[in-house]
C-alpha positions as CSV (number, residue, x, y, z in Angstrom):
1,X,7.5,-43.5,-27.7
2,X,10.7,-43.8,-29.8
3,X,11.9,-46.6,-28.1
4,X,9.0,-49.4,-29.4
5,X,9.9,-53.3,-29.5
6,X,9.0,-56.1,-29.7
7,X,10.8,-58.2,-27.9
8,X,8.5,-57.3,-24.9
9,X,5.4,-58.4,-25.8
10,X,6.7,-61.5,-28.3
11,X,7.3,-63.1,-24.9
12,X,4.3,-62.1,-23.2
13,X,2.2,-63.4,-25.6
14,X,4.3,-66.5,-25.3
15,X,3.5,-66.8,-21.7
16,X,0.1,-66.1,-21.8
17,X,-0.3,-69.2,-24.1
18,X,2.0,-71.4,-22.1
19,X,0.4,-70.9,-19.1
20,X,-3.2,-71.3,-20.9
21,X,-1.5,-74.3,-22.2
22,X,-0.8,-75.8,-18.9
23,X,-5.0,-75.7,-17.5
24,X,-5.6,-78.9,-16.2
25,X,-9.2,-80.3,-17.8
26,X,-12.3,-79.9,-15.9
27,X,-15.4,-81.1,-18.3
28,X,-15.1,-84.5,-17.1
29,X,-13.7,-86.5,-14.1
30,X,-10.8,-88.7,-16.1
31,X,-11.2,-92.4,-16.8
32,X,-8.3,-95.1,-16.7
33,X,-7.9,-95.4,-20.4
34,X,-7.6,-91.5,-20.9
35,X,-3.6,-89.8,-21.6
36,X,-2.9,-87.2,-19.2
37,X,-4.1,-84.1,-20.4
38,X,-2.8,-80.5,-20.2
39,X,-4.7,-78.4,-22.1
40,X,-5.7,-77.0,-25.3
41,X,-2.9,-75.5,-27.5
42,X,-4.5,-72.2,-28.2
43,X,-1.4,-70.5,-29.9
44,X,-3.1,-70.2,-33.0
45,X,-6.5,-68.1,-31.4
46,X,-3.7,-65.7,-29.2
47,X,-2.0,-64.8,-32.4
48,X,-5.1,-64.9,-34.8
49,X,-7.1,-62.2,-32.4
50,X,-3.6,-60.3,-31.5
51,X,-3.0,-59.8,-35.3
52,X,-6.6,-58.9,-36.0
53,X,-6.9,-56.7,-33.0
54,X,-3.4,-55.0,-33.5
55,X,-4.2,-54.5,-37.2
56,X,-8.3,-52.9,-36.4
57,X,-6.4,-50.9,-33.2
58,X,-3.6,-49.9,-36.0
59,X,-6.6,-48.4,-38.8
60,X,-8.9,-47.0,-36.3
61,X,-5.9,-44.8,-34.5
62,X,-4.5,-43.6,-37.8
63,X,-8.0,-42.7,-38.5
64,X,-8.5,-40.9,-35.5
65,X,-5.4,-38.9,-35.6
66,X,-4.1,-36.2,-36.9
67,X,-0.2,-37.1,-36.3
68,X,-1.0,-41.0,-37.2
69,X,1.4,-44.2,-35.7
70,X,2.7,-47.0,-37.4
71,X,2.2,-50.2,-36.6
72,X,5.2,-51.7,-35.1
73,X,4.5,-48.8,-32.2
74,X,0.9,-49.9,-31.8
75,X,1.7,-53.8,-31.3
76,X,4.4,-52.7,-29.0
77,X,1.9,-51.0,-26.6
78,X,-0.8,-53.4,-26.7
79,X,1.9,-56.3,-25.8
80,X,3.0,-54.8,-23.0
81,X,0.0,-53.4,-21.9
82,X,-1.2,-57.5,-22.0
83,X,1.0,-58.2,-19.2
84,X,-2.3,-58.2,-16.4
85,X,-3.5,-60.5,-19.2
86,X,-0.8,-62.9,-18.2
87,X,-1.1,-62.9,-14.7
88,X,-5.1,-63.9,-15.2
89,X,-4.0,-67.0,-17.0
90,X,-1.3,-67.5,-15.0
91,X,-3.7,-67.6,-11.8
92,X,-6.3,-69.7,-14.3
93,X,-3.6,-72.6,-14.0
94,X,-3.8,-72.8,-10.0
95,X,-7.8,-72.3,-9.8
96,X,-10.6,-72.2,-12.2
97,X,-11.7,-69.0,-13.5
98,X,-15.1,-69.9,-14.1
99,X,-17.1,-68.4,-11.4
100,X,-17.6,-64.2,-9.4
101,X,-13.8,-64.4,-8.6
102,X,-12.6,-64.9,-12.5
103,X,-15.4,-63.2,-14.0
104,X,-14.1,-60.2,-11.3
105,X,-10.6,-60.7,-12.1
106,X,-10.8,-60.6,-15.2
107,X,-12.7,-57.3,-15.5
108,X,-10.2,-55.8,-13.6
109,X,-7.4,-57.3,-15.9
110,X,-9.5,-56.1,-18.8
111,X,-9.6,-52.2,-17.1
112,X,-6.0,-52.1,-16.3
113,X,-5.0,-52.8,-19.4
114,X,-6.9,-51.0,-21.4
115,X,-6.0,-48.0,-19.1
116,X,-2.8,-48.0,-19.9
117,X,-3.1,-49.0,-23.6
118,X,-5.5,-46.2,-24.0
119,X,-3.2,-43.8,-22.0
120,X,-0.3,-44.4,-24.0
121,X,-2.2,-43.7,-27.0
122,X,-3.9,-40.7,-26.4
123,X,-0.7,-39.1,-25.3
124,X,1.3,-39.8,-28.1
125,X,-1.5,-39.2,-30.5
126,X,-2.3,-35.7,-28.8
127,X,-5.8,-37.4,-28.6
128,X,-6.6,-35.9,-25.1
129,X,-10.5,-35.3,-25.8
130,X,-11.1,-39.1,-27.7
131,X,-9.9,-41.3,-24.7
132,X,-13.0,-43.2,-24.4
133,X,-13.3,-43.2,-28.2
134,X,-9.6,-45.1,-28.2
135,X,-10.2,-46.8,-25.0
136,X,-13.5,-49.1,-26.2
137,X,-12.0,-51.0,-29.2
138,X,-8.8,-51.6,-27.2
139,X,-11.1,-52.9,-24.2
140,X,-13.3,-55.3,-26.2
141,X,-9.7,-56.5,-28.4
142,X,-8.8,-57.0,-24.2
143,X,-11.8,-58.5,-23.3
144,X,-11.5,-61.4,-26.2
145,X,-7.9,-62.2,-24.6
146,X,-9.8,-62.5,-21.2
147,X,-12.2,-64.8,-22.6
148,X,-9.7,-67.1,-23.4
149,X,-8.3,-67.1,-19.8
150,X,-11.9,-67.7,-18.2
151,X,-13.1,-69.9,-20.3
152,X,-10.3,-72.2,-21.2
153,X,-11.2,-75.1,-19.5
154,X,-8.7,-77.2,-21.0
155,X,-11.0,-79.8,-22.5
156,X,-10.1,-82.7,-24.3
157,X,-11.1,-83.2,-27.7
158,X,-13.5,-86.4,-28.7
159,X,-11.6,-88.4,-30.9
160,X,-13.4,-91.6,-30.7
């Protein structure tokens, strides 16, 4: 774990916006008179809950821990660890996530990542008997990046 950066999961994060940037709207059937729509910039959400999650995930492991881990190392783990997260909204662009196959999809997405995030944690921390203590918080910060996937149905705003 002496090898952390962040160049990793800066551009998975990155990707995981653009391609929830690129779901085509599906509220409404479009009129004549309406732009061509993309999607919702949600750049601002991705980076609010990464920095919130990262920073809870960052007290609660020192916490925890006797060794302790700073926090460039625990942002480092969790963006790479995101990378099924990426794939989900990738796939969201092609087909709507919305129904049993997302809400499966994404569970799975939210599993394997939080696997591994957990994993890495609990063997660099020497945490081997708190797994699932380590594991639940890094889940549910998971599971709010897999709501965003499912349920970004690219909508457009009212502005009439």
């Amino acid at each position: 774990m002496d090898d952390a950066d962040m160049a990793g999961p800066i551009i998975f994060v990155f990707c995981f916006g653009i391609c929830l940037l690129f779901v085509r709207p599906t509220s409404r059937p479009p009129r004549r008179a309406d732009p061509p729509q993309s999607g919702k910039p949600n750049f601002g959400y991705i980076y609010g809950v990464g920095l919130f999650g990262s920073a809870s995930i960052y007290a609660l492991l020192n916490l925890m821990s006797e060794r302790g881990i700073d926090a460039y190392r625990v942002v480092s783990v969790l963006g790479y660890c995101l990378l099924p997260m990426v794939g989900v909204s990738a796939i969201s662009v092609m087909m709507v996530l919305d129904g049993t196959f997302g809400y499966l999809l994404s569970l799975l997405s939210i599993l394997w990542c939080t696997y591994s995030a957990s994993g890495i944690f609990v063997a660099v921390l020497q945490m081997s008997n708190q797994r699932l203590l380590v594991a639940y918080p890094v889940g549910l910060l998971y599971g709010c990046f897999a709501l965003l996937s499912v349920f970004n149905n690219g909508s457009p705003t009212a502005l009439a």
